[in-house]
C-alpha positions in Angstrom: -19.2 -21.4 50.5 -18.2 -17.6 50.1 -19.1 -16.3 53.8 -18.6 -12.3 52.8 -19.3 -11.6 48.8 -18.2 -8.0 48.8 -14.3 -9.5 49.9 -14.6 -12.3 46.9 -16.0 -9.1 44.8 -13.4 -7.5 45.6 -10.7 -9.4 45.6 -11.0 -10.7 42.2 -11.3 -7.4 40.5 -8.0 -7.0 42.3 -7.0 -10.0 40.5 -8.3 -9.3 37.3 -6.6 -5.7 37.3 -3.3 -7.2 37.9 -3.5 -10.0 35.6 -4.3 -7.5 32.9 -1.8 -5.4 33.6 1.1 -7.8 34.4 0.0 -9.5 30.9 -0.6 -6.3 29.4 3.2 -5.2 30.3 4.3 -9.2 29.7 3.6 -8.8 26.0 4.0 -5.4 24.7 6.8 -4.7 26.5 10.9 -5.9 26.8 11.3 -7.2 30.4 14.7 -7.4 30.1 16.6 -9.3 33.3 16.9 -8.3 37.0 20.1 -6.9 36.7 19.6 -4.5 33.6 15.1 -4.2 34.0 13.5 -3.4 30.9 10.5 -0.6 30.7 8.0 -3.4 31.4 9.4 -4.7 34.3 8.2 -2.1 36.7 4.4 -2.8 35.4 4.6 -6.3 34.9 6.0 -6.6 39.2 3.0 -4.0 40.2 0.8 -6.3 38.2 1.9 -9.5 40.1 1.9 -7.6 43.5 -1.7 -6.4 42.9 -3.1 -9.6 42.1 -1.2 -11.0 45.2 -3.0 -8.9 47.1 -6.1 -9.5 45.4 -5.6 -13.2 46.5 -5.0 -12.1 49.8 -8.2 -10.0 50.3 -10.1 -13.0 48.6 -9.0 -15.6 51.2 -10.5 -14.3 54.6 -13.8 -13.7 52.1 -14.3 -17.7 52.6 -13.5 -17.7 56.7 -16.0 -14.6 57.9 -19.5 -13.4 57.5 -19.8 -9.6 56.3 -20.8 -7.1 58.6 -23.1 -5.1 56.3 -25.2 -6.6 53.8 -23.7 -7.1 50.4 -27.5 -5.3 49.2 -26.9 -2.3 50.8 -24.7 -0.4 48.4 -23.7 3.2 50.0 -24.5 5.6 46.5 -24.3 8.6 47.8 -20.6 8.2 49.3 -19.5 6.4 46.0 -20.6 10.0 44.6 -18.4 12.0 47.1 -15.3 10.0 46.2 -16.3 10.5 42.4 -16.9 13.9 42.7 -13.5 14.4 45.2 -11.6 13.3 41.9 -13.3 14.9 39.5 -12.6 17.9 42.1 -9.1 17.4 41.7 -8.7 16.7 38.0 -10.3 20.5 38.1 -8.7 22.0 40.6 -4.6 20.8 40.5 -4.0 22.6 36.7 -6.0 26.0 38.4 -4.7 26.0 42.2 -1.9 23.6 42.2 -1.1 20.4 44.6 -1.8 21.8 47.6 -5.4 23.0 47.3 -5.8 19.8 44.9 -5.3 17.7 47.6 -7.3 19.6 50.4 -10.1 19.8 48.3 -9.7 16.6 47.8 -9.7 15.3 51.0 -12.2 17.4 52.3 -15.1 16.3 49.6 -13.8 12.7 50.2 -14.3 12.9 53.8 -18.1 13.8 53.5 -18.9 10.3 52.5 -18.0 9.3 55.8 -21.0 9.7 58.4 -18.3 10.4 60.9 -16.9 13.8 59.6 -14.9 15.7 62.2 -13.3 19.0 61.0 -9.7 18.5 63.1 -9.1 14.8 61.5 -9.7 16.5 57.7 -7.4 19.2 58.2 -4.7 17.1 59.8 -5.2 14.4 57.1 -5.2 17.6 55.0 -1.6 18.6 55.8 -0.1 15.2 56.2 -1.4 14.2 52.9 -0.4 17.1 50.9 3.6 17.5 52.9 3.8 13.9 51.9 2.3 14.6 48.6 5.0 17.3 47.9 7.9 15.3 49.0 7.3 12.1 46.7 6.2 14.2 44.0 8.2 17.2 44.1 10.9 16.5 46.0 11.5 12.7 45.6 10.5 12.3 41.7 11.5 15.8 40.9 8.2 16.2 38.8 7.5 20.0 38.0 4.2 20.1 39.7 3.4 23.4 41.3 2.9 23.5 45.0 0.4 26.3 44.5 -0.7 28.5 41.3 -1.9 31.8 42.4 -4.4 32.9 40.0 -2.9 36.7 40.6 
């Protein structure tokens, strides 16, 4: 019997996703080997590795009870994640990375009923240094770090 639905739930849209994607990847593109990886090897090993995971969230679903309801579905922070990346869609081609990511963050954060100004802004700056360095740094992608509108 499935002790915590919102873990099964979970876990087997995890599942799905990868499937799709490591199939997805498995037949329109050339895997090629391990030693000279084709362009659908990198989505066809995220596609595994997600559905792993999705098997691993899905196993303790069957071992605990849930500690909220599966009824109670929390709307109104569902709308502050939507709206933190609808906020960043709008914001990263206008401000840049930087204020992409705090406003990001910060709209984000309000769907937690615990919101404590120091822990956003030091999120804030860890997320968006680390943000810089993969993206900018570390992938060399020409994202500005910030677009002054002046």
């Amino acid at each position: 019997m499935i002790a915590d639905k919102r873990d099964f739930i979970s876990g087997l849209l995890l599942i799905g996703a990868g499937a799709g994607v490591a199939l997805y990847a498995y037949m329109n593109y050339s895997l090629g080997t391990v030693q000279r990886m084709g362009p659908g090897m990198f989505p066809f090993g995220s596609g595994l590795v997600l559905a792993f995971f999705g098997v691993l969230v899905i196993i303790p679903a069957f071992l605990r009870k849930s500690e909220e309801e599966a009824d109670s579905v929390p709307v109104v922070a569902m709308l502050w994640i939507l709206l933190s990346v609808v906020a960043f869609a709008l914001t990263i081609p206008v401000a840049g990375l930087a204020p992409a990511v705090a406003v990001t963050i910060v709209i984000s954060s309000l769907a937690d009923r615990s919101f404590h100004i120091l822990r956003v802004a030091i999120l804030t700056v860890g997320v968006a240094t680390l943000t810089y360095l993969i993206f900018v740094v570390g992938l060399n992608l020409p994202i500005a770090l910030f677009r002054w509108p002046l």
